[in-house]
Structures are given as C-alpha cells and as structure tokens.
C-alpha positions in Angstrom: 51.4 -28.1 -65.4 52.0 -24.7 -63.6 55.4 -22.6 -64.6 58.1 -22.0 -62.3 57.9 -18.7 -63.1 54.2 -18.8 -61.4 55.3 -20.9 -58.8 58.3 -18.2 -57.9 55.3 -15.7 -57.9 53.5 -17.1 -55.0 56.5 -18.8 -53.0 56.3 -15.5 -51.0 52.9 -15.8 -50.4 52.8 -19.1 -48.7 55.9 -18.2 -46.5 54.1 -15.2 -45.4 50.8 -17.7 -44.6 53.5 -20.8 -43.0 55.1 -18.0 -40.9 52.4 -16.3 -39.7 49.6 -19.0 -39.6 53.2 -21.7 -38.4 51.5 -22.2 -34.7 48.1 -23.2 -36.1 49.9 -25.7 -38.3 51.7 -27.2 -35.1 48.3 -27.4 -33.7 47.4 -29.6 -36.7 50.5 -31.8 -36.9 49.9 -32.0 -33.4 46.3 -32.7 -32.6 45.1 -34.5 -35.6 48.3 -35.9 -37.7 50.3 -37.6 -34.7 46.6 -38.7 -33.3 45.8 -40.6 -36.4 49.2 -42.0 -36.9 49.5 -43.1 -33.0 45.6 -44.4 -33.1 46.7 -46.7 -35.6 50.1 -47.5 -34.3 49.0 -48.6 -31.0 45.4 -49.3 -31.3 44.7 -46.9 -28.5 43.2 -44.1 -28.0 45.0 -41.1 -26.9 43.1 -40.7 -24.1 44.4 -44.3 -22.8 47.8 -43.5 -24.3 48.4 -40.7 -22.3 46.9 -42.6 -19.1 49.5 -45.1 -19.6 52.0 -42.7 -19.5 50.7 -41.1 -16.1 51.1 -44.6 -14.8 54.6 -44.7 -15.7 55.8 -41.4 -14.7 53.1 -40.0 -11.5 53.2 -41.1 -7.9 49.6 -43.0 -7.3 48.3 -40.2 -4.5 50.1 -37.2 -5.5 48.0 -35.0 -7.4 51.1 -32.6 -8.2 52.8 -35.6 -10.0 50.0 -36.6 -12.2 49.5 -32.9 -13.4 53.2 -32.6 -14.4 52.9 -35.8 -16.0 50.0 -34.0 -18.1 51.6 -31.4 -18.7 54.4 -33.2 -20.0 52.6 -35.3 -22.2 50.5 -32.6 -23.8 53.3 -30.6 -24.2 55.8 -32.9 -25.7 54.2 -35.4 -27.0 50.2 -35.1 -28.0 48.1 -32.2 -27.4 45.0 -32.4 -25.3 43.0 -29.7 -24.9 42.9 -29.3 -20.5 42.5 -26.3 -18.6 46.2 -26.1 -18.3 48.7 -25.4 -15.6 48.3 -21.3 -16.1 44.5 -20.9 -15.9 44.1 -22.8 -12.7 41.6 -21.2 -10.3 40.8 -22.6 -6.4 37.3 -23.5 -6.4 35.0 -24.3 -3.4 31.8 -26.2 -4.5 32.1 -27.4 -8.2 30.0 -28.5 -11.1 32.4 -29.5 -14.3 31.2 -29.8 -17.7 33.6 -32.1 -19.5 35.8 -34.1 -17.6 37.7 -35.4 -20.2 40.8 -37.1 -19.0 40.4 -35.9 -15.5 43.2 -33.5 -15.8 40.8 -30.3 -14.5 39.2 -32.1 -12.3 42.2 -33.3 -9.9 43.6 -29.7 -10.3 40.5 -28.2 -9.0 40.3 -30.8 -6.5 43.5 -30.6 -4.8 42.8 -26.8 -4.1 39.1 -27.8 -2.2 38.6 -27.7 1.1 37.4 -30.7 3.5 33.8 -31.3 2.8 33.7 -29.8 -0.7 32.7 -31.5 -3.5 33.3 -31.6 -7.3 30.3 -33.3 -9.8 31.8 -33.6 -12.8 30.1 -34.9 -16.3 31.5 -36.3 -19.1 29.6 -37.7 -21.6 32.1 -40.0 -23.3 32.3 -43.5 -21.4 36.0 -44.0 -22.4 37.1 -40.9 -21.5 34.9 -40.7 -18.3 36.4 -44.4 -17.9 39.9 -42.9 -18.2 38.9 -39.8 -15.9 37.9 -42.1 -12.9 41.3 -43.8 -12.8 43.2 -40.7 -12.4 41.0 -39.0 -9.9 40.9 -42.3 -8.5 45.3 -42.3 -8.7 45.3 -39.1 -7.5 43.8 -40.0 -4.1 40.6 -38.4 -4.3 37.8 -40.4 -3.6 33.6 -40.9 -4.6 33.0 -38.0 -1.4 35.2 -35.5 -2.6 34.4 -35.9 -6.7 31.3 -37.5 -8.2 31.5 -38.5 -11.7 28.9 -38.3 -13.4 28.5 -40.3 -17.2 25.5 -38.6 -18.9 25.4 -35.6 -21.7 25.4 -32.0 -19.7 21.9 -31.3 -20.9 20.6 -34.3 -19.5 22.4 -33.9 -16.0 21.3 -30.0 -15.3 17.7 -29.5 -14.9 18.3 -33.4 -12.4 21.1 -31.7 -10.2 18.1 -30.6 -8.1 16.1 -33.8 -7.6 18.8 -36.6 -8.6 21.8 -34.9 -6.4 20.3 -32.8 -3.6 22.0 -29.5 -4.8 20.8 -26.4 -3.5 23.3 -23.7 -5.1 26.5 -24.1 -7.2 29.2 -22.0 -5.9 31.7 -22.7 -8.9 31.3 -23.8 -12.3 33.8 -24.7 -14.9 32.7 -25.1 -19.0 35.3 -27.2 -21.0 33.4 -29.3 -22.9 31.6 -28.4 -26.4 31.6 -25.2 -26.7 28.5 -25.1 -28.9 26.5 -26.1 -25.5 28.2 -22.9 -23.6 25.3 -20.9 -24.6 22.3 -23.5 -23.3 24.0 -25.2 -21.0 24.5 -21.6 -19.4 20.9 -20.5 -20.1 19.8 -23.8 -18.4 21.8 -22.7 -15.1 20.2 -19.8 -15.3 16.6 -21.3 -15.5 17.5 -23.8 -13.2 17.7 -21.2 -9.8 20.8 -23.6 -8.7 22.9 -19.6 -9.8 23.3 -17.6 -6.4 24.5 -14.2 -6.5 28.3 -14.9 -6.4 28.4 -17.5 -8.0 31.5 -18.2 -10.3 31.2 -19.3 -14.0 34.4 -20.1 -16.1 34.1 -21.4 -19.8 37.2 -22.3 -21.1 38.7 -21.5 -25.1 35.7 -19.1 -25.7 38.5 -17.2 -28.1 39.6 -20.4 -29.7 38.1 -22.3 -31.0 35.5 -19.8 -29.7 31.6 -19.7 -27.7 30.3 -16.3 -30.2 26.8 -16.6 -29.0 27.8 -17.6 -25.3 30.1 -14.4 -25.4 27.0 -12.5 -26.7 24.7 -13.3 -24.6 26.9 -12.7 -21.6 27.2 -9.3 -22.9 23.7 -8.8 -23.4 21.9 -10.4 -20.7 22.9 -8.1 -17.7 23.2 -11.2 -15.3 27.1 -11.0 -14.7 29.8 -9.2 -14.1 32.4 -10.7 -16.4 35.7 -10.2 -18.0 37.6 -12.5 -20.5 41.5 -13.4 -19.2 43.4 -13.5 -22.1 45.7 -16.6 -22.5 47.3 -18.7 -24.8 46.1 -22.4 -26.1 47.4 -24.9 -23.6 50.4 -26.3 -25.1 50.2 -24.3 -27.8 51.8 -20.7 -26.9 51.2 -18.8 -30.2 47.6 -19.1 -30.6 45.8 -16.6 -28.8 42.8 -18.0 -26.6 40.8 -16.6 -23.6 38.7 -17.7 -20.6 35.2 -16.1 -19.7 35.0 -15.3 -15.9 31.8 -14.6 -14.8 30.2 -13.5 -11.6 26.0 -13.9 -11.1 24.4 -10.7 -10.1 21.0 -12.4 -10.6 18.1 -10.1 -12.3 18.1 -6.4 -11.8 
C-alpha cells in the first residue's frame, strides 16, 4: 500500500499533467466516455443520436439551421469531429473524402454555385445512411451532391470512367488520416489534379497526417501552407489544416 507521504510527493505532479494536459482529458470524457455511456443508454449510435436532434431543432431546407444545430450538438453535448464552423472555405467543383454525418458536405454545398457539384464518399453505410438525410433536409438534392458509399481507394482511380470527371477543382480530406498520404498520391497519379487545383486535409496536427505533411513538403507539387486552428469543439487543443495548391511537375 503506497504512503501518504509518497502520495503528497507526486500530488503536484499530476496537477501539473490534469492542468496542462485538462483539454485533452475533456476530449476523452467527451468523445469516448459519454459515447459509450449514451450508445448503451439509447441503443443508438451517435451518429443517429445527433440526427435526431437536427430533426428537432433545424428547419427541413435551411442549411444555416442544420449547421447550428451541429454545432450545438458537438459543442454541448457529444463531440464529432466535422470541419467546423471556423475552417469553412467556398468551393466550386468538389470531391469529399469522408462524409461522415454530412455536416461538411451541406456547408460546402450551400456556398456552390448553380451547376456545381459535390461527390462525396463515405465508406460507412450508417453514417453515409445518416449523411443522405441531412443533405437530403437541407434541400440539396442527387444534382447538386452525389453520395457516394464505397472506401476512398476504391472510388479514385473510377472517378474517370464510372463518373465522367475530367478535373477536380476542390478537394476536401476528412476522413482517415492514415489514407491522406495514398489517397493524395493516387490524385496525383490519377491526372484528374489541374494546376490550381485546391486540396484541404483536415486535423493533419491532431491527431495528425506525418507522412502526408512530408511528402507535401518534399514532393515539389504544391504550393501549401498549414492554417493553424483549434480542434472543433475542443478550443485548447491545437490542430491545423493543410491547404494546398497543384503546381503540377516542374
């Protein structure tokens, strides 16, 4: 049985790690403790959960109502990892990696202009279930956003010949961010990358894309820069997102 004498020695120790590590811990209660507990409460995922609450609280057709209603969930209730309200960019022609709950998409879509479109893949039927109904809510329809149920890997090297795409104008990374690095090298490969074109890959700071940061810096194929941020939701925890602009080969 450990002293108190030893336990007094290193009670300042772990207030120094609970203050300074006290945001990550949040995170934790936040992302994974309530999650279990509410999985189990209500036999729902919290995907579904926080579509239920969207229902509840956004006007069907109004996509400014269903983000706030997001945004209020994640940052009251459970955290989701989305893009969140203060890394929003206005996108013309869009590929999405990870569609999650939707939440990116109808931002991005709202900004688009007429006869734009947004092909967005999740691989997760539930979620990409979930994601339909609020694009769906949100008034956009099958011309404007096309999504698409298949693993990111699988959907590149067929935007060509399955979807009639000539050259992405925008593309958005939030999915795993261990398939940054060859989801990025099979854009590359792919020739669908025109010199303009816009890449953003979401948390590449936390939880962090290493080798898709190196490579970036490496390959002399962009001009990029990382915006420095804060997780959504999650204000204390530093995070970033990689913009990055196709030069093509020198």
């Amino acid at each position: 049985m450990v002293s108190p004498a030893i336990a007094l020695a290193f009670l300042p120790l772990v207030l120094t790690l609970l203050i300074r590590y006290r945001f990550y811990f949040v995170l934790f209660y936040r992302a994974v403790l309530v999650r279990v507990w509410r999985d189990c409460r209500s036999g729902l995922s919290r995907e579904e959960r926080v579509f239920q609450y969207v229902l509840t609280q956004a006007t069907p057709g109004d996509p400014d109502s269903i983000l706030e209603a997001f945004d209020s969930w994640c940052s009251k209730v459970e955290f989701i990892s989305n893009i969140g309200p203060k890394k929003e960019k206005s996108p013309l022609t869009v590929l999405e990696l990870g569609a999650n709950c939707g939440y990116s998409t109808v931002r991005m879509a709202r900004a688009l202009p007429l006869g734009a479109r947004i092909y967005s893949v999740e691989m997760d039927q539930k979620n990409a279930a979930i994601a339909e109904k609020v694009i769906r809510l949100a008034g956009f329809d099958d011309d404007m956003v096309e999504l698409i149920v298949c693993p990111s890997d699988e959907v590149i090297p067929r935007l060509r010949s399955d979807y009639g795409l000539e050259k992405l104008d925008f593309v958005l990374m939030d999915h795993w961010k261990k398939c940054y690095l060859p989801d990025l090298q099979m854009l590359e490969g792919s020739g669908l990358l025109g010199k303009g074109s816009v890449i953003l890959a979401d948390n590449v700071l936390f939880p962090g894309a290493p080798n898709f940061l190196r490579h970036i810096r490496r390959c002399g194929l962009y001009e990029w820069r990382v915006h420095r941020a804060t997780l959504e939701y999650i204000h204390g925890i530093r995070d970033g997102m990689a913009e990055l602009i196709y030069q093509g080969t020198k």
